[in-house]
C-alpha positions as CSV (number, residue, x, y, z in Angstrom):
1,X,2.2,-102.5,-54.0
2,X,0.7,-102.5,-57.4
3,X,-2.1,-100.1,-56.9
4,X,0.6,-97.7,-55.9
5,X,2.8,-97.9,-59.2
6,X,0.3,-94.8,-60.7
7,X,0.0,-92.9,-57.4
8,X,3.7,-92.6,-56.8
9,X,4.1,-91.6,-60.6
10,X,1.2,-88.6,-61.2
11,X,1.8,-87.7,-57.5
12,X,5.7,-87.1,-57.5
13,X,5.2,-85.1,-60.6
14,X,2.2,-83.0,-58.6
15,X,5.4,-82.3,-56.1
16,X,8.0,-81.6,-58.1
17,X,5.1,-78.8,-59.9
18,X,4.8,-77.8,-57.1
19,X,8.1,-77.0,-56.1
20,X,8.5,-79.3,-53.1
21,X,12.2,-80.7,-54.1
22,X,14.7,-81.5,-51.8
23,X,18.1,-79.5,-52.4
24,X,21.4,-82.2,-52.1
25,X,23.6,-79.8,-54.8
26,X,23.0,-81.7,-57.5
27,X,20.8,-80.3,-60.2
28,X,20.8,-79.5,-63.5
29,X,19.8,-75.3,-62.5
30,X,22.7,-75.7,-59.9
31,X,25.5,-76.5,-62.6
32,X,25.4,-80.1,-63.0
33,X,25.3,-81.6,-65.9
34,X,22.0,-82.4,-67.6
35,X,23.6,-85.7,-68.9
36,X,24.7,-87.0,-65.2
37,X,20.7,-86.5,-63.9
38,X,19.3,-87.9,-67.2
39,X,21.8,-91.0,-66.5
40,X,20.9,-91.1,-62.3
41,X,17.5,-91.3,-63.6
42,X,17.5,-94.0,-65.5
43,X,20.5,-95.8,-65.4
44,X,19.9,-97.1,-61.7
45,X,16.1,-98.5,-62.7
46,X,18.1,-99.6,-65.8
47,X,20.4,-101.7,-63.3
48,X,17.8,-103.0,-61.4
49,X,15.9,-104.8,-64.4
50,X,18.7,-106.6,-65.5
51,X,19.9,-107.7,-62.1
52,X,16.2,-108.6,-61.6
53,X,16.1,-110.8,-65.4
54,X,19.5,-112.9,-64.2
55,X,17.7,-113.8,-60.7
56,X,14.4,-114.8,-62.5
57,X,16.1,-116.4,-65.5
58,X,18.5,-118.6,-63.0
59,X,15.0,-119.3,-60.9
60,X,12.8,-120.2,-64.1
61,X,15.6,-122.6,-65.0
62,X,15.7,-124.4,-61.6
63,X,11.6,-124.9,-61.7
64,X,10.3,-128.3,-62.4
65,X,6.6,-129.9,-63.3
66,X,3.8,-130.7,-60.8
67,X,5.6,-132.4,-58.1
68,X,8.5,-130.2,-57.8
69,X,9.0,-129.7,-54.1
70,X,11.0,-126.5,-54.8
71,X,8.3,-125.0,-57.0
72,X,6.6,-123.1,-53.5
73,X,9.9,-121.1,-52.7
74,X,10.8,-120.5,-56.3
75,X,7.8,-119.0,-56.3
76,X,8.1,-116.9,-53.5
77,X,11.9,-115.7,-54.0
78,X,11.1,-115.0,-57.8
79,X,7.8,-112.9,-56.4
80,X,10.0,-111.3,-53.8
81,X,12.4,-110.4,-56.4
82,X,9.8,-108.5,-58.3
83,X,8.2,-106.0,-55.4
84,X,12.2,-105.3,-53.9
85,X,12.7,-104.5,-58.1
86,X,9.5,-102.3,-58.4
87,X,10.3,-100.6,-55.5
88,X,13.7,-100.0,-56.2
89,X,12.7,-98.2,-59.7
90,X,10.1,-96.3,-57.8
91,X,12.7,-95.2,-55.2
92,X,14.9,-94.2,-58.1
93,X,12.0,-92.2,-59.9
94,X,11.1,-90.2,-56.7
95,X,15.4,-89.8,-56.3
96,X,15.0,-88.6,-59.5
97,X,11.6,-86.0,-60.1
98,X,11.9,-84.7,-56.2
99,X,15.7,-84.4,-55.5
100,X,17.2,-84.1,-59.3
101,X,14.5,-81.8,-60.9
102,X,14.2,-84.8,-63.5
103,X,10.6,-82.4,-64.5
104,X,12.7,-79.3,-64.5
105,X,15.5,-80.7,-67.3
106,X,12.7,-83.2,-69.3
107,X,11.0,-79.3,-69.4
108,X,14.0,-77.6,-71.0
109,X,13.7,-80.1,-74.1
110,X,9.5,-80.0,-74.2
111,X,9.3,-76.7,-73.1
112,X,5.4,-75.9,-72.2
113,X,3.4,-78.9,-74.5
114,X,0.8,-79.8,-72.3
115,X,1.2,-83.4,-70.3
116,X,4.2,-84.4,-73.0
117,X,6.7,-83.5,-69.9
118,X,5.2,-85.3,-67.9
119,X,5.0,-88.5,-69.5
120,X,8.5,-88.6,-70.7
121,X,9.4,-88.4,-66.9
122,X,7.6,-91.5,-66.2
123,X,8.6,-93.7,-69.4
124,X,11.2,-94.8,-67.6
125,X,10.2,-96.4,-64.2
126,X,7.3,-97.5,-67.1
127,X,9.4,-99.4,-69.4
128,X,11.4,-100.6,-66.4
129,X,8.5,-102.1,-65.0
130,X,7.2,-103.4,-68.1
131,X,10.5,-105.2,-68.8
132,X,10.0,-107.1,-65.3
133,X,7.0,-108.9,-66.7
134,X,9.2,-109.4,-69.6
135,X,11.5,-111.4,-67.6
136,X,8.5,-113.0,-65.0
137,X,6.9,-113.9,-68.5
138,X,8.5,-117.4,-68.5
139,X,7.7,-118.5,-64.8
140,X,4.0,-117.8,-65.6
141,X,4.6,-120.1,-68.5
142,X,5.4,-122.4,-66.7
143,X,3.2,-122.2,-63.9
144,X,0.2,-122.4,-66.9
145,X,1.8,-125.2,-68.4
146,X,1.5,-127.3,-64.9
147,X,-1.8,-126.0,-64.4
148,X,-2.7,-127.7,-67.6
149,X,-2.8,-130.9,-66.4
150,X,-4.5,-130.1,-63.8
151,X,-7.1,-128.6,-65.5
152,X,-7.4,-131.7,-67.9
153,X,-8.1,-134.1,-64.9
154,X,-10.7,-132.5,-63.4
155,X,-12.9,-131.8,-66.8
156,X,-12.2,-127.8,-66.8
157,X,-11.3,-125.7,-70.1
158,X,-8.0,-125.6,-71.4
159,X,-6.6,-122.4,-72.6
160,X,-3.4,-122.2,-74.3
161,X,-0.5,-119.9,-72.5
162,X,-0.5,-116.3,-73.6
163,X,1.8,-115.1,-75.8
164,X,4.6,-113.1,-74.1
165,X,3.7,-109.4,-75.5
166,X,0.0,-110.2,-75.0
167,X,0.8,-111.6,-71.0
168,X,3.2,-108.2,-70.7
169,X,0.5,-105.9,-72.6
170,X,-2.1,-107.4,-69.8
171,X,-0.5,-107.2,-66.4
172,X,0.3,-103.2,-67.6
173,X,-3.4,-102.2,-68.5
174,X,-4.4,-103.9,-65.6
175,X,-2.0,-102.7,-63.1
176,X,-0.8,-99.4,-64.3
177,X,-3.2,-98.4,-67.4
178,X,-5.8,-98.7,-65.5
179,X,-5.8,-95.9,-63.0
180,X,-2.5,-94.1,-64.8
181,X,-5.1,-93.0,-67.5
182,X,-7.7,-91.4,-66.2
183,X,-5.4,-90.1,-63.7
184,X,-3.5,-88.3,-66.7
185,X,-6.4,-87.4,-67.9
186,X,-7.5,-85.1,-64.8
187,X,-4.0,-83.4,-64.7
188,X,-3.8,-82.5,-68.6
189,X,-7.4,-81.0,-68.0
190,X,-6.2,-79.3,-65.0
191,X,-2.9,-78.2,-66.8
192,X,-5.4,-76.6,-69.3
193,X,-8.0,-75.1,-66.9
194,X,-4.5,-73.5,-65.0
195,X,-3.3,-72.0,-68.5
196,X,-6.9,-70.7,-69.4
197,X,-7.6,-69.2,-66.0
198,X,-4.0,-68.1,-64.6
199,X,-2.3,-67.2,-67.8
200,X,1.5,-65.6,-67.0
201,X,1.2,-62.7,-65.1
202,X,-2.1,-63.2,-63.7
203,X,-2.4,-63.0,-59.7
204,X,-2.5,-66.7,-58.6
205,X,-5.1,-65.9,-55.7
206,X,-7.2,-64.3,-58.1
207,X,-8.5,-67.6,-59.6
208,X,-7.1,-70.3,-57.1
209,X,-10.8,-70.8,-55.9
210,X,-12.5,-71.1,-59.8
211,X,-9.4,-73.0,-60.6
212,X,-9.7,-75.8,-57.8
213,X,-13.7,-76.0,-58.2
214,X,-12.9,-76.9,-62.2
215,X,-10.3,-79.1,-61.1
216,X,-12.3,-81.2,-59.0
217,X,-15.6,-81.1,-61.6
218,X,-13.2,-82.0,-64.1
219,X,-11.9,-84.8,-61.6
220,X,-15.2,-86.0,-61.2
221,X,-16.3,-86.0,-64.5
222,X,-13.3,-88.4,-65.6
223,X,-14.1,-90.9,-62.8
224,X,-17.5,-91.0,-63.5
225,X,-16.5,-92.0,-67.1
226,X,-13.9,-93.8,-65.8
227,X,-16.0,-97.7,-66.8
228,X,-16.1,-97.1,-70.1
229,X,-11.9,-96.4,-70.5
230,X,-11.5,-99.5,-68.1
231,X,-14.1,-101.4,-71.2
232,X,-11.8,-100.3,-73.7
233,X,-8.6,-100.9,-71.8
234,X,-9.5,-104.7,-71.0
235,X,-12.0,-105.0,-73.9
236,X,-14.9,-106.5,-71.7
237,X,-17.6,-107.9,-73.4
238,X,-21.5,-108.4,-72.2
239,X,-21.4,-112.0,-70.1
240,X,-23.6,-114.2,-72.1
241,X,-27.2,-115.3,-71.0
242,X,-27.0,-118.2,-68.9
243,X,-26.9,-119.8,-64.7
244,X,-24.0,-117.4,-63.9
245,X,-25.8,-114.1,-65.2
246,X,-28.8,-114.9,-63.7
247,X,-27.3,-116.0,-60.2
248,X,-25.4,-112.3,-60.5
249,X,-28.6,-110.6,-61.6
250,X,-30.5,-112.7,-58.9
251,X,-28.4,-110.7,-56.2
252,X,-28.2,-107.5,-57.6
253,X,-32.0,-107.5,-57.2
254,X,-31.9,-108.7,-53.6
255,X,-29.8,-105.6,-52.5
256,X,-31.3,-103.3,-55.1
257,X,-28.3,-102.6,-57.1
258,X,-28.4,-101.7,-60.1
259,X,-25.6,-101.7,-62.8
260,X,-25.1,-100.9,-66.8
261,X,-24.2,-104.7,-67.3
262,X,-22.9,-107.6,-66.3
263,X,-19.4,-107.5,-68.4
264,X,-17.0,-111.1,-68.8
265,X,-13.3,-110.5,-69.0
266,X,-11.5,-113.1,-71.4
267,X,-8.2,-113.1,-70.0
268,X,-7.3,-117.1,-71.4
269,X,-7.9,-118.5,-67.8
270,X,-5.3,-116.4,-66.0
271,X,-6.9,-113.8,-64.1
272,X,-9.6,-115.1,-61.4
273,X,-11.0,-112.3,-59.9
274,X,-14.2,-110.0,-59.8
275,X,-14.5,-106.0,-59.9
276,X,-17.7,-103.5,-59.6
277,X,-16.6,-100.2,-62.0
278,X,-18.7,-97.0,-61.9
279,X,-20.2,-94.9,-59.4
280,X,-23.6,-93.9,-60.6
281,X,-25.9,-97.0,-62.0
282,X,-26.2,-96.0,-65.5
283,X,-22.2,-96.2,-66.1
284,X,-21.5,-99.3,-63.6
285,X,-20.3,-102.4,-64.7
286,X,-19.9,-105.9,-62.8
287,X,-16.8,-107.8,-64.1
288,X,-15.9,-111.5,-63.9
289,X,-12.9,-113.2,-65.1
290,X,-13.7,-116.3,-67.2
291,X,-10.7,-117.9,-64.7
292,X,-12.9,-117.2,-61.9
293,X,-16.2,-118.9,-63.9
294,X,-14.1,-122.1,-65.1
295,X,-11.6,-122.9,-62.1
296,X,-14.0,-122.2,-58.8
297,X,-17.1,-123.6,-57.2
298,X,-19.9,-122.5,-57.9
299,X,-20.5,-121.7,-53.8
300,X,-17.3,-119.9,-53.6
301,X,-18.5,-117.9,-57.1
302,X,-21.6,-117.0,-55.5
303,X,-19.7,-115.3,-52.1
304,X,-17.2,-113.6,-54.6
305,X,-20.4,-112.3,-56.6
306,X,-21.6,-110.9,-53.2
307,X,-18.8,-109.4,-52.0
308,X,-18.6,-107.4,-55.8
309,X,-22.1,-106.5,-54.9
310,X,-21.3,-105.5,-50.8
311,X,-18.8,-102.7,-52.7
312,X,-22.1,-101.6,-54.7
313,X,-24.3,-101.7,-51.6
314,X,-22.3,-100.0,-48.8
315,X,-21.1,-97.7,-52.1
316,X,-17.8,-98.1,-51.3
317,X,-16.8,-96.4,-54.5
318,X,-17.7,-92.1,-53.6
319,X,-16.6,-93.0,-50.2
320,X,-13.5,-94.7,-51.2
321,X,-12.5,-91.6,-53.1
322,X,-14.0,-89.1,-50.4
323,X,-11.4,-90.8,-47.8
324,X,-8.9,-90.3,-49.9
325,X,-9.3,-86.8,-50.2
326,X,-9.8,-86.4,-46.6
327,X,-6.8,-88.7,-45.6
328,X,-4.8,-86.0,-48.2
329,X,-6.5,-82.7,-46.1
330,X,-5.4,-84.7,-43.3
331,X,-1.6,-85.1,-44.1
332,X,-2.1,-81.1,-44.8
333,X,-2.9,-80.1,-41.9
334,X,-0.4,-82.6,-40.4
335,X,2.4,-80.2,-42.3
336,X,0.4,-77.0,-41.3
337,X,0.6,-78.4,-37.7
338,X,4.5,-78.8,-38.2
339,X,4.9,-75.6,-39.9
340,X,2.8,-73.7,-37.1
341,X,5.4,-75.4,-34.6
342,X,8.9,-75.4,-36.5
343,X,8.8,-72.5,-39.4
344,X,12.3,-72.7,-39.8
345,X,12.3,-75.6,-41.4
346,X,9.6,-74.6,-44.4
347,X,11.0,-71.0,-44.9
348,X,12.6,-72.9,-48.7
349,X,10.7,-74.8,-50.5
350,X,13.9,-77.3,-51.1
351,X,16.5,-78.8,-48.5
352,X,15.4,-80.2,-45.1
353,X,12.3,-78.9,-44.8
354,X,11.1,-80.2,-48.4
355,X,12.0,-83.7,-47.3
356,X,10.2,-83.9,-44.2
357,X,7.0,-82.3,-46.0
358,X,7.4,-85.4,-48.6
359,X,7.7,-87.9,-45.7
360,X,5.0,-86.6,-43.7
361,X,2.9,-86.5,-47.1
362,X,3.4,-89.8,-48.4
363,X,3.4,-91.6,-44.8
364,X,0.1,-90.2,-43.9
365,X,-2.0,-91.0,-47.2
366,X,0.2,-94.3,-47.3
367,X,-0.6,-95.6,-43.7
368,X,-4.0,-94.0,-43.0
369,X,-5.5,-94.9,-46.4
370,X,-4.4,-98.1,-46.5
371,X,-5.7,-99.0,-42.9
372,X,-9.3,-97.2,-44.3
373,X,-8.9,-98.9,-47.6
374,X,-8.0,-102.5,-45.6
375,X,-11.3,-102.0,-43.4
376,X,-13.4,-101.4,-46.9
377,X,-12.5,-104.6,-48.2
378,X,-13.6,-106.3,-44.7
379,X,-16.8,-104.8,-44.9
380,X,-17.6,-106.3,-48.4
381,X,-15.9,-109.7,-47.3
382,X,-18.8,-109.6,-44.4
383,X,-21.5,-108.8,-46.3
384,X,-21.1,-111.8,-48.2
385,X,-21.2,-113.7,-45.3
386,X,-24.0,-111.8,-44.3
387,X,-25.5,-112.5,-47.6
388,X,-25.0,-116.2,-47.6
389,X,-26.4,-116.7,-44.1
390,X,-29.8,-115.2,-44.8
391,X,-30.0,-117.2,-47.6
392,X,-30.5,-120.3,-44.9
393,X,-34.1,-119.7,-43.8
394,X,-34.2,-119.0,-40.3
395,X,-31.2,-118.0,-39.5
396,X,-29.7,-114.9,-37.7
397,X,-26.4,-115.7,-36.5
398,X,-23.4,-115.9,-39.0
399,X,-22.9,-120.0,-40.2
400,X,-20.3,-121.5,-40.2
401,X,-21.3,-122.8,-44.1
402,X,-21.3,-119.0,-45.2
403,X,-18.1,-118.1,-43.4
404,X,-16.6,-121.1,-45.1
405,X,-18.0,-120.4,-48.6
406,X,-16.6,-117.1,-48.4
407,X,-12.9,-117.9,-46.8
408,X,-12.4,-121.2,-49.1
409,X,-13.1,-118.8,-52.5
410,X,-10.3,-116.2,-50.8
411,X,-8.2,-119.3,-50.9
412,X,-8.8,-121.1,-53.9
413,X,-8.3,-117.8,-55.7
414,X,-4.7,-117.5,-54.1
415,X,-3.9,-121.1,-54.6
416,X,-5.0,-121.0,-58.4
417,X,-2.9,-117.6,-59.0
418,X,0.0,-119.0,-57.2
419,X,-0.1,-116.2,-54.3
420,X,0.9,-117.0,-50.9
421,X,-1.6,-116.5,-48.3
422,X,0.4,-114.6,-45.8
423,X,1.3,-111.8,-48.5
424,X,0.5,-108.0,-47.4
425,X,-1.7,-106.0,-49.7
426,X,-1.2,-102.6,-48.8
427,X,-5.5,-102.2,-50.1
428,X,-6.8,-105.2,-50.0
429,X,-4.2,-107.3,-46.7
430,X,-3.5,-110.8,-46.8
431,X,-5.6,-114.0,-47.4
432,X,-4.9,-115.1,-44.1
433,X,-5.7,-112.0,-42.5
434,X,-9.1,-111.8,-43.7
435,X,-10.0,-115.4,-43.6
436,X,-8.7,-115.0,-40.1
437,X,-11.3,-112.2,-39.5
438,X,-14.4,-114.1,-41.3
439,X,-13.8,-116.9,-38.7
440,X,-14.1,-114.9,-35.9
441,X,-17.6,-114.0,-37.1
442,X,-18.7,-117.7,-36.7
443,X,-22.2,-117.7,-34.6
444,X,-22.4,-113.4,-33.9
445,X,-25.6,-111.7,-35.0
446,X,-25.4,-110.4,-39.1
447,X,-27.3,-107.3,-38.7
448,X,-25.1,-106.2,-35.7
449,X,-21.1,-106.8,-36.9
450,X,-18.3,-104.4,-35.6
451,X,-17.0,-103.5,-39.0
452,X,-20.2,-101.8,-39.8
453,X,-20.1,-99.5,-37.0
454,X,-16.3,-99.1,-37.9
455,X,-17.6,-98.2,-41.6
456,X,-19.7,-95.4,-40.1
457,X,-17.5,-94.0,-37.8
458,X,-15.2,-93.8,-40.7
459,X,-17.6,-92.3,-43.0
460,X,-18.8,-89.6,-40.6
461,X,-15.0,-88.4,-39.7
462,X,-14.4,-87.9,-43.6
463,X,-17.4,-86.2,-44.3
464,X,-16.3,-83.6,-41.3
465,X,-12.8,-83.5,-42.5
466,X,-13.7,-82.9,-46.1
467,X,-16.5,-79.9,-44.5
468,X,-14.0,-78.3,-42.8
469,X,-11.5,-78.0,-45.9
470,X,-13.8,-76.9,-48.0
471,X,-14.6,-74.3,-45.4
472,X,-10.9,-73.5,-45.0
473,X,-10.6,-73.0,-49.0
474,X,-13.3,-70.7,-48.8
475,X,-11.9,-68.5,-46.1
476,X,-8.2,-68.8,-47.8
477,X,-9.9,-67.4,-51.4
478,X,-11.9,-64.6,-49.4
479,X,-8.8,-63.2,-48.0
């Protein structure tokens, strides 16, 4: 749920600016008090972190070393713990900006200063969050202290635990940082194009058109810059000359892709994973984790390496963010559809029908992106396998040996970040699903795999869906 932590903060606010909030008699325009919604909105999330800090604090004190046969379900309960927790403050946050108006009172203290309401809305599920990995801090302690000896017996390098600011400061410029910021970014530059070109008073349809078209340039412009904030965030560094480099560079030139550099994120051995940043080659960065370089086989390195590189090829990247925008024209037309049959129910913009427009928003883009976004992350799991099978001269049909390669660094990277195999991603799915899939592909032709018909098909519909809204938005400014 992670990856959602930024898009249910900038896109509640986008609602609430909107003025899709549901009416229960309870705002601060309606004669409540501005103290009671200040205190619903935080005091819940508030409750939740410190419920959360006794259940982790009782679990961290029941853990014991290596052979602990309770370690697994500590584990489990204490990560359990942590998603119902995050939830819970999101579920509070979107109680609070969509039902409350916590936007409309934060905007009587701010008044009009451009994105300063907005991010004193969100500081709270923020600091709530952050507080979690506060409390998780000392179970990840621990979990690096048993890995230590582990380490030590098999000849790896030993990194001393992160401090516990530096471990928090991590995990929220990874998880939230990340994305919130250039996010933010695109809505204070649309704040500003809306106050340049639709000053008070002006006719909204007058510049809806020239404001969407510099709202999406802007958009575009950001994400295209987007690698270098993502540098400066996790301060990647240039990986040094050497076997891994030129195994990565060796690919890269096998399936023509071409990137900025090849960048090495220190992290002190606690992250092992891979990313591909960028869109366009000249501001494109491949990133490994020195975890990932220390604490896996060099096989399994390889079929991460090439599934980084699958994202490049298939350029998952513009068509990851083109099926987002067509899965959110697609939960439009869904409430268009609804209006068009029920108009009753959207004649205020708050009350019943603002609630079902919410639900119908959120469970679209939730369910159908994440079933797209799920079938990306396939496609770049088989072209690894794809890669590592014609790397056997001769051969045709997927191996058994590159299906391994590929599953066995799926689980090693779960086993050595403590992550249970059968946990749901809502982007990515679970270990076990796709190393359940990558069996399946045992002794089937590599140039002719369902998932890359599936990829097309999926391509093609977005690319019609995003036509016809731009066609729609054409009509709607000419009338």
């Amino acid at each position: 749920m992670l990856p959602l932590i930024p898009i249910l903060l900038v896109l509640a606010v986008l609602l609430a600016d909107s003025g899709l909030l549901l009416d229960i008699g309870f705002t601060a325009d309606s004669g409540s008090s501005t103290t009671a919604v200040v205190l619903l909105s935080t005091g819940p999330a508030a409750l939740v972190v410190i419920v959360c800090m006794v259940v982790l604090s009782m679990l961290h004190s029941r853990m014991g070393g290596e052979g602990d046969r309770r370690l697994g379900w500590t584990l489990r309960t204490g990560d359990r713990c942590m998603v119902v927790a995050r939830w819970m403050i999101l579920l509070n946050y979107l109680v609070a900006v969509l039902m409350l108006d916590w936007l409309g009172v934060m905007r009587e203290f701010t008044g009009t200063m451009l994105l300063v309401d907005e991010l004193l809305v969100m500081l709270p599920p923020l600091l709530a969050i952050t507080c979690l990995w506060w409390a998780w801090y000392p179970i990840e302690r621990r979990l690096h202290e048993v890995a230590l000896l582990q380490r030590l017996d098999r000849g790896l390098p030993v990194h001393l635990p992160p401090g516990r600011w530096p471990y928090v400061l991590s995990q929220l410029r990874l998880h939230v940082l990340l994305m919130l910021v250039p996010m933010l970014l695109i809505l204070a530059i649309s704040e500003g194009l809306e106050r340049w070109l639709a000053p008070e008073g002006t006719s909204p349809g007058a510049t809806s058109l020239w404001l969407e078209v510099g709202t999406g340039a802007s958009a575009l412009l950001v994400l295209g810059l987007s690698p270098w904030i993502a540098r400066a965030l996790l301060g990647l560094r240039t990986l040094p000359a050497g076997e891994v480099r030129q195994d990565m560079q060796a690919i890269c030139d096998r399936h023509r892709v071409r990137a900025r550099d090849i960048m090495l994120w220190r992290t002190g051995g606690t992250m092992i994973n891979a990313a591909v940043m960028g869109f366009v080659p000249q501001l494109r960065y491949l990133v490994l984790t020195d975890g990932l370089l220390e604490q896996v086989p060099r096989p399994q390195v390889l079929a991460v390496m090439a599934h980084e590189v699958g994202h490049v090829r298939h350029r998952h990247m513009p068509w990851l963010l083109a099926c987002l925008f067509a899965t959110v024209v697609v939960a439009q037309w869904c409430l268009e559809l609804l209006f068009w049959i029920e108009p009753e129910m959207f004649m205020e913009s708050r009350g019943g029908g603002a609630l079902l427009q919410i639900v119908v928003l959120l469970a679209v883009v939730f369910i159908l992106f994440g079933w797209i976004s799920r079938r990306f992350e396939r496609q770049a799991d088989t072209f690894a396998v794809q890669h590592l099978t014609r790397l056997e001269p001769g051969r045709e049909e997927v191996t058994s040996t590159s299906v391994e390669a590929m599953s066995d660094a799926l689980g090693s990277i779960a086993a050595l970040q403590a992550v249970d195999p059968g946990r749901r991603s809502w982007r990515h799915g679970s270990i076990a699903w796709r190393c359940g899939y990558l069996h399946t592909l045992v002794g089937q032709h590599a140039g002719r795999l369902v998932i890359d018909r599936v990829m097309v098909v999926i391509r093609l519909a977005s690319a019609i869906i995003i036509v016809l809204a731009i066609l729609q938005l054409i009509m709607d400014g000419a009338t």
